[in-house]
N, CA, C and O atoms as a MOPAC input file, in Angstrom:
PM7 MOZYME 1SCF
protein

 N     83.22000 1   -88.72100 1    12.52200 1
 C     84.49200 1   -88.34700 1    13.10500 1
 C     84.22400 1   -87.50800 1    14.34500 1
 O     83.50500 1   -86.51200 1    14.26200 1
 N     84.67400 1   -87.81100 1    15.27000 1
 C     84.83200 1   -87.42400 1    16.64700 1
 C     86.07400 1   -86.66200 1    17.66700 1
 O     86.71000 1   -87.59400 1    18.15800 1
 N     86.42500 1   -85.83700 1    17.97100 1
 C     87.57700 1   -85.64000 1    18.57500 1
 C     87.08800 1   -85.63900 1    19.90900 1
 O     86.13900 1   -84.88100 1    20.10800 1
 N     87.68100 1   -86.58400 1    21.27700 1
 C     87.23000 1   -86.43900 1    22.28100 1
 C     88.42800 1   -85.39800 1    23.26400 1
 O     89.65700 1   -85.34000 1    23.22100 1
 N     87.28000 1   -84.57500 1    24.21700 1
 C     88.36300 1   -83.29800 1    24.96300 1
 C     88.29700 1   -83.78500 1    26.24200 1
 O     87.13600 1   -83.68500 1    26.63900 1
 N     89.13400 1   -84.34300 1    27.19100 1
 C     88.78100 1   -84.66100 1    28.51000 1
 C     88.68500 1   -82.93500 1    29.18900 1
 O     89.32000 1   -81.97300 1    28.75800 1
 N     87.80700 1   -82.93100 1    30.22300 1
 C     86.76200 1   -81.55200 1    30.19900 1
 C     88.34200 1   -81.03100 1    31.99000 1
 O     89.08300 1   -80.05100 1    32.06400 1
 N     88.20200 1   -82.07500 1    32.87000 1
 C     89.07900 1   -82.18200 1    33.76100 1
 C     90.63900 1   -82.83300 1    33.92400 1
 O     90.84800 1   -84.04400 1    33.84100 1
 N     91.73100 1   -81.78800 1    34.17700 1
 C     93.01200 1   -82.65400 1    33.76900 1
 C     93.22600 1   -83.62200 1    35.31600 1
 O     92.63800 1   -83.36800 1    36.36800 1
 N     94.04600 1   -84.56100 1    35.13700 1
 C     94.17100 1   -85.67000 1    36.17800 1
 C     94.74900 1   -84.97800 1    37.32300 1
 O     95.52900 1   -84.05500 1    37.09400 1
 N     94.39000 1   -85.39500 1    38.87700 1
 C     95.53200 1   -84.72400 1    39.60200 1
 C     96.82300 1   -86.24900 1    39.77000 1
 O     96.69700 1   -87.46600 1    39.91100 1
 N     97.89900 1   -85.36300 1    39.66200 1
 C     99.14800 1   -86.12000 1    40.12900 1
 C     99.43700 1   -85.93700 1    41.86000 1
 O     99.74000 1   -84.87800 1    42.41000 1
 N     99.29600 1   -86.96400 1    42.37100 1
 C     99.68700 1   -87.04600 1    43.86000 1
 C    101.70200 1   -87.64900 1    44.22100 1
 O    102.46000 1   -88.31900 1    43.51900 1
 N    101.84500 1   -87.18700 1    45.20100 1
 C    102.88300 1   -87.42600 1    45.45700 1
 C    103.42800 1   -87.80500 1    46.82700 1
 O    102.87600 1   -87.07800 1    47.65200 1
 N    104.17600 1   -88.53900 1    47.34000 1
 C    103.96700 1   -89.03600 1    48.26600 1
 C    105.45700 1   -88.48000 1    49.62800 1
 O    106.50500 1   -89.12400 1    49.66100 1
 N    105.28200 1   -87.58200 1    50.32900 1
 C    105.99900 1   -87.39400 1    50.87800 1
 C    107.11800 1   -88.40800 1    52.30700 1
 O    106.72600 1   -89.18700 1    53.17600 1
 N    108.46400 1   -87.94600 1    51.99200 1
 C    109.21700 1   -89.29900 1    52.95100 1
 C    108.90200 1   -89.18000 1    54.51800 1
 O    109.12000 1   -88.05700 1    54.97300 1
 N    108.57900 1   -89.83600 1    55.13800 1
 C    108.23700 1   -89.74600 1    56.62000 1
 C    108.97700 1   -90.99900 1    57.06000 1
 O    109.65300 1   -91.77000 1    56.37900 1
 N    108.66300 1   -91.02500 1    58.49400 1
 C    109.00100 1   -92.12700 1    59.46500 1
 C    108.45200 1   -93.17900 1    59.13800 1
 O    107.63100 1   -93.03700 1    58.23100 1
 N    108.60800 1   -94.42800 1    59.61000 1
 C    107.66000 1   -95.66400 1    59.13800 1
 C    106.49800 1   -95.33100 1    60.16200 1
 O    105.37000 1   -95.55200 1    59.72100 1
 N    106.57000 1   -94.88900 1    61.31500 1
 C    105.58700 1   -94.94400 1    62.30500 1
 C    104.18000 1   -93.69000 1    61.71600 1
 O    102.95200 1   -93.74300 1    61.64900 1
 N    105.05900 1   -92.83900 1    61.44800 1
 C    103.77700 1   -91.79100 1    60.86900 1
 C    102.74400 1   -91.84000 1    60.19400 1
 O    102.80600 1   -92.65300 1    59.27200 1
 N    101.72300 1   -91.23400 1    60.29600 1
 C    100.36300 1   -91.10300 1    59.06400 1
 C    101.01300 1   -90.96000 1    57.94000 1
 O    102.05600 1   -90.30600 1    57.96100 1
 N    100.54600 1   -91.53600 1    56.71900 1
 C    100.83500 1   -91.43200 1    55.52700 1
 C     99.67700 1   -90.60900 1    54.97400 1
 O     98.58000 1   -91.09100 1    54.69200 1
 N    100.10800 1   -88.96900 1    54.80600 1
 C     99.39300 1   -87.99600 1    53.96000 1
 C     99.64200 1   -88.01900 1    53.28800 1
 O    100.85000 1   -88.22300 1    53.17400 1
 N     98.91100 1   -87.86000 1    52.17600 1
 C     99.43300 1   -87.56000 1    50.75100 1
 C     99.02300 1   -86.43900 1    50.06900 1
 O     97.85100 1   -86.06600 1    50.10100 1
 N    100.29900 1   -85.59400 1    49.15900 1
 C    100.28200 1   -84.13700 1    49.40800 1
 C    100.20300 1   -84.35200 1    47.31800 1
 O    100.95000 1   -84.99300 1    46.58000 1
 N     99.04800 1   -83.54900 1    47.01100 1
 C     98.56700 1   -83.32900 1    46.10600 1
 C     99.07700 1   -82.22700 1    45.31100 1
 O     98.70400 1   -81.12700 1    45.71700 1
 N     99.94400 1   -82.22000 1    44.13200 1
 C    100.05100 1   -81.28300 1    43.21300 1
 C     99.25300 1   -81.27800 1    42.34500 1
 O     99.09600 1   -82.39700 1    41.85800 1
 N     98.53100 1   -80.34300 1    41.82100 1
 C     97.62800 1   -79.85800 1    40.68000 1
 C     99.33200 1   -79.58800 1    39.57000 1
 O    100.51400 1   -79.40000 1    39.85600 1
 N     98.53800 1   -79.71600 1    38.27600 1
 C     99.57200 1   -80.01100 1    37.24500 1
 C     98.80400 1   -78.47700 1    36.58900 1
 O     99.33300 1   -78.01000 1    35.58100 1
 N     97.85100 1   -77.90500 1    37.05100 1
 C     96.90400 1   -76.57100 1    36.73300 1
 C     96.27600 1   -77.69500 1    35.59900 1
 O     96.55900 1   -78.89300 1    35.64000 1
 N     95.38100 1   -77.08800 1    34.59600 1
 C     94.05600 1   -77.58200 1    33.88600 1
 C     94.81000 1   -76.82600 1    32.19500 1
 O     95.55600 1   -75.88100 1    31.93700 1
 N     94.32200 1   -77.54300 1    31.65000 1
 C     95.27500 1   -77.28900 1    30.42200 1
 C     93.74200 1   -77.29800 1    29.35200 1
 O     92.72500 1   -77.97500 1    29.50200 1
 N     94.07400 1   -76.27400 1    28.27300 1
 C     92.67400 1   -76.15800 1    27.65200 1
 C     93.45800 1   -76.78600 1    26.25900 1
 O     94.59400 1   -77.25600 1    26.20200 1
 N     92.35200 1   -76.61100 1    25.04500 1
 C     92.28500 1   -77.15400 1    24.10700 1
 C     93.62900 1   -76.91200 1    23.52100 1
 O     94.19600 1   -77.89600 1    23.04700 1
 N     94.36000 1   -75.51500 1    23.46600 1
 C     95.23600 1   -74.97800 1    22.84400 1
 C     96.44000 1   -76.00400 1    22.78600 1
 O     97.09400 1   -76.43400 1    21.83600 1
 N     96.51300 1   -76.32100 1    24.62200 1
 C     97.96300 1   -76.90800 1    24.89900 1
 C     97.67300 1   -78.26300 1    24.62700 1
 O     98.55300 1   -78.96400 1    24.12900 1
 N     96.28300 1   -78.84200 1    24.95000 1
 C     96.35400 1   -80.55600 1    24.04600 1
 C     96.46000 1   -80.66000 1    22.83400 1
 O     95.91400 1   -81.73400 1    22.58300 1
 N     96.94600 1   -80.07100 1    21.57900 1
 C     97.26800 1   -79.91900 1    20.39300 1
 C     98.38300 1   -80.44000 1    20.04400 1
 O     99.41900 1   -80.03700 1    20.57300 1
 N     98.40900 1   -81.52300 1    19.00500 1
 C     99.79300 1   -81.98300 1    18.73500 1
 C    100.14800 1   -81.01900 1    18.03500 1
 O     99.49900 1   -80.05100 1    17.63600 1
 N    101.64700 1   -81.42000 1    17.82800 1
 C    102.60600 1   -80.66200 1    17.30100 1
 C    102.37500 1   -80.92500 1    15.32100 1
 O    102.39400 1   -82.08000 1    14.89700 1
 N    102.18900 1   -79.80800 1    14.39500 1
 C    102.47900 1   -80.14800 1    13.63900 1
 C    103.89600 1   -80.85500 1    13.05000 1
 O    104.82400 1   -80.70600 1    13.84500 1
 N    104.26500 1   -81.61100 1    11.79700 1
 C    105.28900 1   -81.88900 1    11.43200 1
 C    106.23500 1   -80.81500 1    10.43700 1
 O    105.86200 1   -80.68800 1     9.27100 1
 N    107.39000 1   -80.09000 1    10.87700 1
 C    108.00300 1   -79.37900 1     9.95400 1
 C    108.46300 1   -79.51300 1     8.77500 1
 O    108.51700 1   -78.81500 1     7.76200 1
 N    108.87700 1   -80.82600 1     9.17200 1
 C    109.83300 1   -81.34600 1     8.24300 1
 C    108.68700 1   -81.87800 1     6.63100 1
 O    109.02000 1   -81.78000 1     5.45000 1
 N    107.56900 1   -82.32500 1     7.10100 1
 C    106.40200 1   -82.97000 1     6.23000 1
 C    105.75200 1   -81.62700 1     5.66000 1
 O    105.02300 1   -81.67400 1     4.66900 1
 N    105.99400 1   -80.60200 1     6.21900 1
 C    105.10100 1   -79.11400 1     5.55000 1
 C    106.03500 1   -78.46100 1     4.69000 1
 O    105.76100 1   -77.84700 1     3.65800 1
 N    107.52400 1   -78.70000 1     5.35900 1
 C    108.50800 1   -78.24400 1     4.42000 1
 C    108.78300 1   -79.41800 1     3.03200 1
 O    109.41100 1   -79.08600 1     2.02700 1
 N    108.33700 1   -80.44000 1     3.17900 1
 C    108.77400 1   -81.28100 1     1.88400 1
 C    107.08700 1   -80.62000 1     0.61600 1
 O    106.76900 1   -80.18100 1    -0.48900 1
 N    106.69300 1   -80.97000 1     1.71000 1
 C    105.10900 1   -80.28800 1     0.66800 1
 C    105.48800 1   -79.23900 1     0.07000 1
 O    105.73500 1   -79.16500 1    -1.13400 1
 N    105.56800 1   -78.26200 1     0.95700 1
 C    105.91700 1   -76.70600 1     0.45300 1
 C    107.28800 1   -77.06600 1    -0.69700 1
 O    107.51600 1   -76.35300 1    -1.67400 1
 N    107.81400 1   -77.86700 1    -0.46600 1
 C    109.02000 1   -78.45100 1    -2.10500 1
 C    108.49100 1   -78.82000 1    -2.89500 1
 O    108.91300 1   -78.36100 1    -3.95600 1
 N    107.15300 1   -79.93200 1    -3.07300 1
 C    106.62900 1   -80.30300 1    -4.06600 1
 C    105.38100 1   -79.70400 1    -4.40800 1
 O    104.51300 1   -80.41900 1    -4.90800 1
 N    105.14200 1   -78.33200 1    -4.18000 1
 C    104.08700 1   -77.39100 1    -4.75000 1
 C    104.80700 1   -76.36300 1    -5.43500 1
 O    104.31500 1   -75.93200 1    -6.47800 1
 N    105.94200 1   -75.87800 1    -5.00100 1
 C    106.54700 1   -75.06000 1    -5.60300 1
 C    107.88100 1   -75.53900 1    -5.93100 1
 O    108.82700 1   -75.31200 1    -5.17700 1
 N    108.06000 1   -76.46100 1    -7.46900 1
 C    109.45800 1   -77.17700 1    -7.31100 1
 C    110.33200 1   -76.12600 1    -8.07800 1
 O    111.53500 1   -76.13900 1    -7.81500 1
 N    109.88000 1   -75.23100 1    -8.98200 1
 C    110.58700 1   -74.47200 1    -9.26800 1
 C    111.86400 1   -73.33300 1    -8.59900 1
 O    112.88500 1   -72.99000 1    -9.19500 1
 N    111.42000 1   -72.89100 1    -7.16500 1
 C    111.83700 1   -72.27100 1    -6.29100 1
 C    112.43400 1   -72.67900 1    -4.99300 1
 O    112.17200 1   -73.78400 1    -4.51900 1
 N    113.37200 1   -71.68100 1    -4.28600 1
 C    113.66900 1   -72.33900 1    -3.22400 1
 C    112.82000 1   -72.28200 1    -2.24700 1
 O    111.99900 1   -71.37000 1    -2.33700 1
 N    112.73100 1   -73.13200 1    -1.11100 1
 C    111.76400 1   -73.23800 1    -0.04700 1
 C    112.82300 1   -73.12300 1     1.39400 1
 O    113.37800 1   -74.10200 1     1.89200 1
 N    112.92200 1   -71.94400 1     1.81800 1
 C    113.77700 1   -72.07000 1     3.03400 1
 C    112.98900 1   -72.76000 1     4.40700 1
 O    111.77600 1   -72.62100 1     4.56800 1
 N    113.63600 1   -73.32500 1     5.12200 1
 C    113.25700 1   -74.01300 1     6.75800 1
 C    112.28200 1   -73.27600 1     7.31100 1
 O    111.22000 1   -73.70300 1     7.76300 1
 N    112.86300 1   -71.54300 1     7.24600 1
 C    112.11800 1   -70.67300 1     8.04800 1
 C    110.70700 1   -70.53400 1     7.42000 1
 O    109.71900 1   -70.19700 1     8.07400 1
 N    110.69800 1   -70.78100 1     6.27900 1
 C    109.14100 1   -70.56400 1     5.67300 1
 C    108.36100 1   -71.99100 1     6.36200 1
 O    107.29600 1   -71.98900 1     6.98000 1
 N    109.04100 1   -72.92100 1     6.12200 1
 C    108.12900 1   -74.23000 1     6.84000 1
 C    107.59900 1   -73.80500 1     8.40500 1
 O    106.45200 1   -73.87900 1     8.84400 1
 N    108.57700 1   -73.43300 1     8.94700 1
 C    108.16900 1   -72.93400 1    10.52800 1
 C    107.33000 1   -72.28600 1    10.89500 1
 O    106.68000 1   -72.46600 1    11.92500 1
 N    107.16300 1   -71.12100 1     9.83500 1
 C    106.61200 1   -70.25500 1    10.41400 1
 C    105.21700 1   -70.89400 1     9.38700 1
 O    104.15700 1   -70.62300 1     9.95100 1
 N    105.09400 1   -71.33000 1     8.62100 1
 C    104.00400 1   -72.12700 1     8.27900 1
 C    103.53100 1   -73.20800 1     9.03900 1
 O    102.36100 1   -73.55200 1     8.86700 1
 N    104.40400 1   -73.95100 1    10.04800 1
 C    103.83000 1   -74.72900 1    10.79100 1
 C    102.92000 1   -73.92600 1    12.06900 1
 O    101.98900 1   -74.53200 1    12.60000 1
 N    103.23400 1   -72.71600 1    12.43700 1
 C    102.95700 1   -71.98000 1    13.48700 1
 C    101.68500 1   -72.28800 1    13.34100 1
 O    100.84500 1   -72.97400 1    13.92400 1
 N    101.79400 1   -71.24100 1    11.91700 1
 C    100.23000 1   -70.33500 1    11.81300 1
 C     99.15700 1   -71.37200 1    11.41200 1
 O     97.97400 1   -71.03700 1    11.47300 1
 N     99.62800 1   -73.05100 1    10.86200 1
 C     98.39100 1   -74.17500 1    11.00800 1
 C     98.18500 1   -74.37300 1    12.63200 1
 O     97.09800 1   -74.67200 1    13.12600 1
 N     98.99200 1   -74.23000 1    13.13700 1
 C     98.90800 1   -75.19700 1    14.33600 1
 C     97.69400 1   -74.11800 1    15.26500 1
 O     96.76900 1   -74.36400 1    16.03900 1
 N     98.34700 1   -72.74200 1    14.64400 1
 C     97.18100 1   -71.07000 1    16.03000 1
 C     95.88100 1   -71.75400 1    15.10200 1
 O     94.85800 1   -71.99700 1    15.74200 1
 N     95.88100 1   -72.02400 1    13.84700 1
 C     94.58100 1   -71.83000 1    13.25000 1
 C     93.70000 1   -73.12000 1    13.76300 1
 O     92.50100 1   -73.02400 1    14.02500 1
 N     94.62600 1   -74.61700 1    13.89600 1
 C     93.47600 1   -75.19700 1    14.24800 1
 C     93.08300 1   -75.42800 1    15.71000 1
 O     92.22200 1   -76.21600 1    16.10200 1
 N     94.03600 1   -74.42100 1    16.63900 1
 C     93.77100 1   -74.63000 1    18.07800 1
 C     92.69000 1   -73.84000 1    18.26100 1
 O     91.81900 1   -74.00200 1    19.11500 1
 N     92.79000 1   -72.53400 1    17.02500 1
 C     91.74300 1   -71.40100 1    17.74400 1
 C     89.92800 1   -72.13800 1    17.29500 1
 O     88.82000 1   -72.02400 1    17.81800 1
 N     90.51300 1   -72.93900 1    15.97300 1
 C     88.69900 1   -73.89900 1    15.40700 1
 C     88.99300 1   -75.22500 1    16.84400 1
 O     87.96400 1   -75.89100 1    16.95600 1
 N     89.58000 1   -75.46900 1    17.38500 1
 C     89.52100 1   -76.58900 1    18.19900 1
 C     88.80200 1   -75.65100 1    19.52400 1
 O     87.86000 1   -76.11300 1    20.16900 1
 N     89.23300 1   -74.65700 1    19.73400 1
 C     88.79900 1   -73.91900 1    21.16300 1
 C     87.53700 1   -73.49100 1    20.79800 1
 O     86.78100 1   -73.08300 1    21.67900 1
 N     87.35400 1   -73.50500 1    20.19400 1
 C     85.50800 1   -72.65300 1    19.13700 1
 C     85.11200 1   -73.66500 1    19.33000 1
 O     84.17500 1   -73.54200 1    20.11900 1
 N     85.34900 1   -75.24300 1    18.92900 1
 C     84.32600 1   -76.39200 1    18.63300 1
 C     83.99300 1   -76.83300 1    20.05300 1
 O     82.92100 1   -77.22700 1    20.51200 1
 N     85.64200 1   -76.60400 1    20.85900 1
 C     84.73900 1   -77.08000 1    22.37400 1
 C     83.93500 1   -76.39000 1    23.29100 1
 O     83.50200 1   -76.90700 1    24.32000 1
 N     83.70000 1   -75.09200 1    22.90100 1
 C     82.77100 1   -74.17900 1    23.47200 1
 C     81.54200 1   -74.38500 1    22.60800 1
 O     80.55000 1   -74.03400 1    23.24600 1
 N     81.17900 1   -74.90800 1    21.16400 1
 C     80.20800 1   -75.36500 1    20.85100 1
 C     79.55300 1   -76.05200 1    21.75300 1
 O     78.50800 1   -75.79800 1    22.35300 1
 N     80.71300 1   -77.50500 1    21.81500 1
 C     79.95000 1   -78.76200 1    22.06900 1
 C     79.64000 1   -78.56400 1    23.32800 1
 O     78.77500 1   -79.27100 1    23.84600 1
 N     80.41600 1   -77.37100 1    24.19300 1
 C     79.75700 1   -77.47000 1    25.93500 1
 C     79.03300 1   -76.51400 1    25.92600 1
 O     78.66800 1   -76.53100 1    27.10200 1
 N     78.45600 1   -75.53500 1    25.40400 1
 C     77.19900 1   -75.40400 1    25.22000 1
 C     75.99800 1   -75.99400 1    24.54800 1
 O     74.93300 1   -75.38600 1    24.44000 1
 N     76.15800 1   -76.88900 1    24.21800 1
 C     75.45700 1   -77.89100 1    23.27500 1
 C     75.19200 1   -79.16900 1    24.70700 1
 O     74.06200 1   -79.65500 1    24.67100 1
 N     75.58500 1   -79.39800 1    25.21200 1
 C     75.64000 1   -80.31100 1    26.34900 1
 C     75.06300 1   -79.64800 1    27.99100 1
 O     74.77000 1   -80.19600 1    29.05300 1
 N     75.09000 1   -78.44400 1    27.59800 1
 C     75.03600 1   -77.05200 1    28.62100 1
 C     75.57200 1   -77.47600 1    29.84500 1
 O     74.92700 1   -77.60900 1    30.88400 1
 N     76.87600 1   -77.70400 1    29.68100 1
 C     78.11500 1   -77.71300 1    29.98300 1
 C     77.97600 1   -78.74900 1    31.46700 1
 O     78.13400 1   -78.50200 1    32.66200 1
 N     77.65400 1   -79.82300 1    30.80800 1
 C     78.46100 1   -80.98900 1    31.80600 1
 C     79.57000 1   -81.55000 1    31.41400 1
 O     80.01400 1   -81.77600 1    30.28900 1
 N     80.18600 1   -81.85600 1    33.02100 1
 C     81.62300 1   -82.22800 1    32.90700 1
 C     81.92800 1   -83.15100 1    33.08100 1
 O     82.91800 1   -83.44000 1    33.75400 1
 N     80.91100 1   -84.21100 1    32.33500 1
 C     81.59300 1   -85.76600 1    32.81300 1
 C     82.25200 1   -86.17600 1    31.05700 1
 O     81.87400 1   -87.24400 1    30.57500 1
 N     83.07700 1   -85.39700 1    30.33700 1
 C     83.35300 1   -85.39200 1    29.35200 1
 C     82.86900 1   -84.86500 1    28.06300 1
 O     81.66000 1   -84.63300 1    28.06300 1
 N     83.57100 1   -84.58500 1    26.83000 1
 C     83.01200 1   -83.77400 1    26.18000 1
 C     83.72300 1   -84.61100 1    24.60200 1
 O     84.82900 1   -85.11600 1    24.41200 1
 N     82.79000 1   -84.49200 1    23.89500 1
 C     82.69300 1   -85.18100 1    22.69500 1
 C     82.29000 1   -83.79500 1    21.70900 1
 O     81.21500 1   -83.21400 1    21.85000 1
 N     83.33500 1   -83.37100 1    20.69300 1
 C     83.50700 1   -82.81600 1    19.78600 1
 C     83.44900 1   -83.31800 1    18.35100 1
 O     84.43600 1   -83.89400 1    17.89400 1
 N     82.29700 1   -83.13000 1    17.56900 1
 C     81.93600 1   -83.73000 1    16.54600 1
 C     81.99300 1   -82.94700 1    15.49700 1
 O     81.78400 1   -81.76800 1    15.78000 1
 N     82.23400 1   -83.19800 1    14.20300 1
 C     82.22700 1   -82.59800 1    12.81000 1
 C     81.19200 1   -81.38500 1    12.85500 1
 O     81.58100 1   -80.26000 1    12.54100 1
 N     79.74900 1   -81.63500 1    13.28400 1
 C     78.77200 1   -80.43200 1    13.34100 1
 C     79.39400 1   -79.32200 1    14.13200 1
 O     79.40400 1   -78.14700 1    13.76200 1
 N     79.94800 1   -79.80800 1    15.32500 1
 C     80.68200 1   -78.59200 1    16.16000 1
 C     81.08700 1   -77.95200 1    15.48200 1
 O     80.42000 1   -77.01500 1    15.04300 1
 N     82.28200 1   -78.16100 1    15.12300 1
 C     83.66100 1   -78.05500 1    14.64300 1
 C     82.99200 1   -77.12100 1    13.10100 1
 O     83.34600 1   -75.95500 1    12.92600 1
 N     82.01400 1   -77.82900 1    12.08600 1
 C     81.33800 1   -76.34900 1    11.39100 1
 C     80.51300 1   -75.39800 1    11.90900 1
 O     80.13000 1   -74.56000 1    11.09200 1
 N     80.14400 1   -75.28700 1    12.98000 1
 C     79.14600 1   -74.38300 1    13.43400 1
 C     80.44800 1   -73.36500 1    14.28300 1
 O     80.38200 1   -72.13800 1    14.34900 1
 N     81.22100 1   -73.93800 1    14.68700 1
 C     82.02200 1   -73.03200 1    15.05700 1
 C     82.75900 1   -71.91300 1    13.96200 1
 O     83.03100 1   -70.72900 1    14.15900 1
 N     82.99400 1   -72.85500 1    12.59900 1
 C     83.98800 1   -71.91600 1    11.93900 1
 C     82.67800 1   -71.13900 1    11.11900 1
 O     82.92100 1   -70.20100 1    10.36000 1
 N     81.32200 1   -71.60400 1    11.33800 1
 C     80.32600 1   -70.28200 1    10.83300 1
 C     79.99700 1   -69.28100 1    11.70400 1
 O     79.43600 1   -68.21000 1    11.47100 1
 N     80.48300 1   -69.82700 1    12.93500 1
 C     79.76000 1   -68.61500 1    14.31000 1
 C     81.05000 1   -67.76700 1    13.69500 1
 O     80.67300 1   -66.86700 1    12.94500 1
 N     82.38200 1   -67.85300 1    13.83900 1
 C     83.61700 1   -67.07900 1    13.58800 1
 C     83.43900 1   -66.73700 1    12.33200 1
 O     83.22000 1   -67.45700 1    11.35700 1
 N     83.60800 1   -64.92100 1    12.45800 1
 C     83.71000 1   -64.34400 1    10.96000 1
 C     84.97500 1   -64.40100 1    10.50200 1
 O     85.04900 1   -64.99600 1     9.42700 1
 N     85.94700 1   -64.02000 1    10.90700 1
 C     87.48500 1   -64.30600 1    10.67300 1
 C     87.47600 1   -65.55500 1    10.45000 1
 O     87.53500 1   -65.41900 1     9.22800 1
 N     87.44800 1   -66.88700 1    10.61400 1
 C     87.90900 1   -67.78400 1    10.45600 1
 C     86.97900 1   -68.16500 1     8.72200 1
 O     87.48600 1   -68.63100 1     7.70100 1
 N     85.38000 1   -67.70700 1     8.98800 1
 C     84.50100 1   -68.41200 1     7.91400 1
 C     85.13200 1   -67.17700 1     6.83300 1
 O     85.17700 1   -67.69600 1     5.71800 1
 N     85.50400 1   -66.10600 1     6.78500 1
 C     86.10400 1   -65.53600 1     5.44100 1
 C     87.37600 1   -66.14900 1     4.94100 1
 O     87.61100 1   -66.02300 1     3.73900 1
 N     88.20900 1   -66.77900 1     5.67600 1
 C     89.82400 1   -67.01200 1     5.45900 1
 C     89.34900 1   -68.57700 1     4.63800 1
 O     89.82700 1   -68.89800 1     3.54900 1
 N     88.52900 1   -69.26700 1     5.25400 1
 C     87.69400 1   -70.59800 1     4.90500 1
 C     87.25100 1   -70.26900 1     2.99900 1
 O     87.68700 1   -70.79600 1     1.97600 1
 N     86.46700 1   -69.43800 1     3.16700 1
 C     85.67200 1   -69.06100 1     1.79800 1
 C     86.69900 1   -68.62700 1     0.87200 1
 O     86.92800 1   -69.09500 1    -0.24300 1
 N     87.44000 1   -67.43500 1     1.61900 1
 C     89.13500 1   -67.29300 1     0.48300 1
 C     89.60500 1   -68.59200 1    -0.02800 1
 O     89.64100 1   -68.79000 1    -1.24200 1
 N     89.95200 1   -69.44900 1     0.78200 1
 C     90.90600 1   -70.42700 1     0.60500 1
 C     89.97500 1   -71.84400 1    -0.41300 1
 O     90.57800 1   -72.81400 1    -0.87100 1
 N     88.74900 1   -71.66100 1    -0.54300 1
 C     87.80000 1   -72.52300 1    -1.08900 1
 C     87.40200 1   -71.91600 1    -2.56500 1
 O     86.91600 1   -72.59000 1    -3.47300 1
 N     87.68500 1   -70.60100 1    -2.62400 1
 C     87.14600 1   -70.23700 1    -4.22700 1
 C     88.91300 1   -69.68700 1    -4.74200 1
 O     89.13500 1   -69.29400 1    -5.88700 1
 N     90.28500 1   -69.78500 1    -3.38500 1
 C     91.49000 1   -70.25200 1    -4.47500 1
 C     91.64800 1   -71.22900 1    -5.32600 1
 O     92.06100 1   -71.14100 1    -6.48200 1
 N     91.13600 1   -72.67900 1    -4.43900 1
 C     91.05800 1   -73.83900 1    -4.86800 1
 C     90.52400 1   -73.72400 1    -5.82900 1
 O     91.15100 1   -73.92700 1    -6.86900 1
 N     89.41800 1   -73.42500 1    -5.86200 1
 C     88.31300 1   -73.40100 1    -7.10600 1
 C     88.90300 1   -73.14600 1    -8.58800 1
 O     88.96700 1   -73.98800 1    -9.48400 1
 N     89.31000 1   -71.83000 1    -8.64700 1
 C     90.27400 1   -71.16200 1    -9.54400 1
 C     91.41400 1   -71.62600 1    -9.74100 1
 O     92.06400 1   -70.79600 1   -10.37700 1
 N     92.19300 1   -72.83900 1    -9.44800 1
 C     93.56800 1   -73.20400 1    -9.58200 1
 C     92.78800 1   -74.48800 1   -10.30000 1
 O     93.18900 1   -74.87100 1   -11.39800 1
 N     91.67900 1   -75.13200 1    -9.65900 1
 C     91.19200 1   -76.29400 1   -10.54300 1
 C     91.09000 1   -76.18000 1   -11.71500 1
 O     91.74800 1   -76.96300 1   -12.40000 1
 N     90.39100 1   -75.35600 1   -12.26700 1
 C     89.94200 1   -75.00900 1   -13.20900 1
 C     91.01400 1   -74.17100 1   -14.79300 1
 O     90.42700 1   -73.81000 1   -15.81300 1

């Protein structure tokens, strides 16, 4: 499994109205460079809030709990997505003719991060204990 990061965002050109007789310049907007955070899809609310119904069917599950549960997946896997691509471009020692983010990244990142590898280990010996 692979996640690919394009390293450079595209420029959008635009073409300003002139005379027919004139040079045709063409006047370049930068769209600015967008990092890992903002290429992140959107989690689904509505799919975290039906989950969050069928884990806890006993209770109510309000909207606002889905939301704010969608947030805090979405900071958590932008901040392991921004870790894995500073892996992999130091791992490449940082050329920019594209960047290929691989499963090894992506764990070496959440072991370089102490915050992330304790919340990881919490959430792996909950599991553990609910199996059982």
């Amino acid at each position: 499994m692979a996640l690919y990061y394009p390293v450079m965002a595209g420029k959008r050109k635009r073409e300003t109205s002139k005379p027919p007789g004139a040079s045709k310049k063409k006047v370049s907007s930068l769209r600015g460079r967008k990092s890992a955070v903002h290429d992140i899809k959107r989690f689904p609310i509505q799919d975290i809030h039906k989950l969050l119904e069928t884990k806890f069917p006993g209770g109510t599950v309000k909207a606002e709990g889905a939301v704010y549960l969608t947030g805090i997946l979405e900071y958590l896997a932008a901040e392991i997505l921004e870790l894995s691509v500073n892996v992999a471009r130091d791992r490449t020692n940082g050329r920019s003719t594209g960047l290929k983010v691989t499963l090894e990244d992506m764990l070496q990142a959440i072991e370089s991060d102490e915050n992330i590898k304790e919340l990881i280990d919490k959430v792996r010996k909950a599991n553990n204990e609910n199996k059982q």
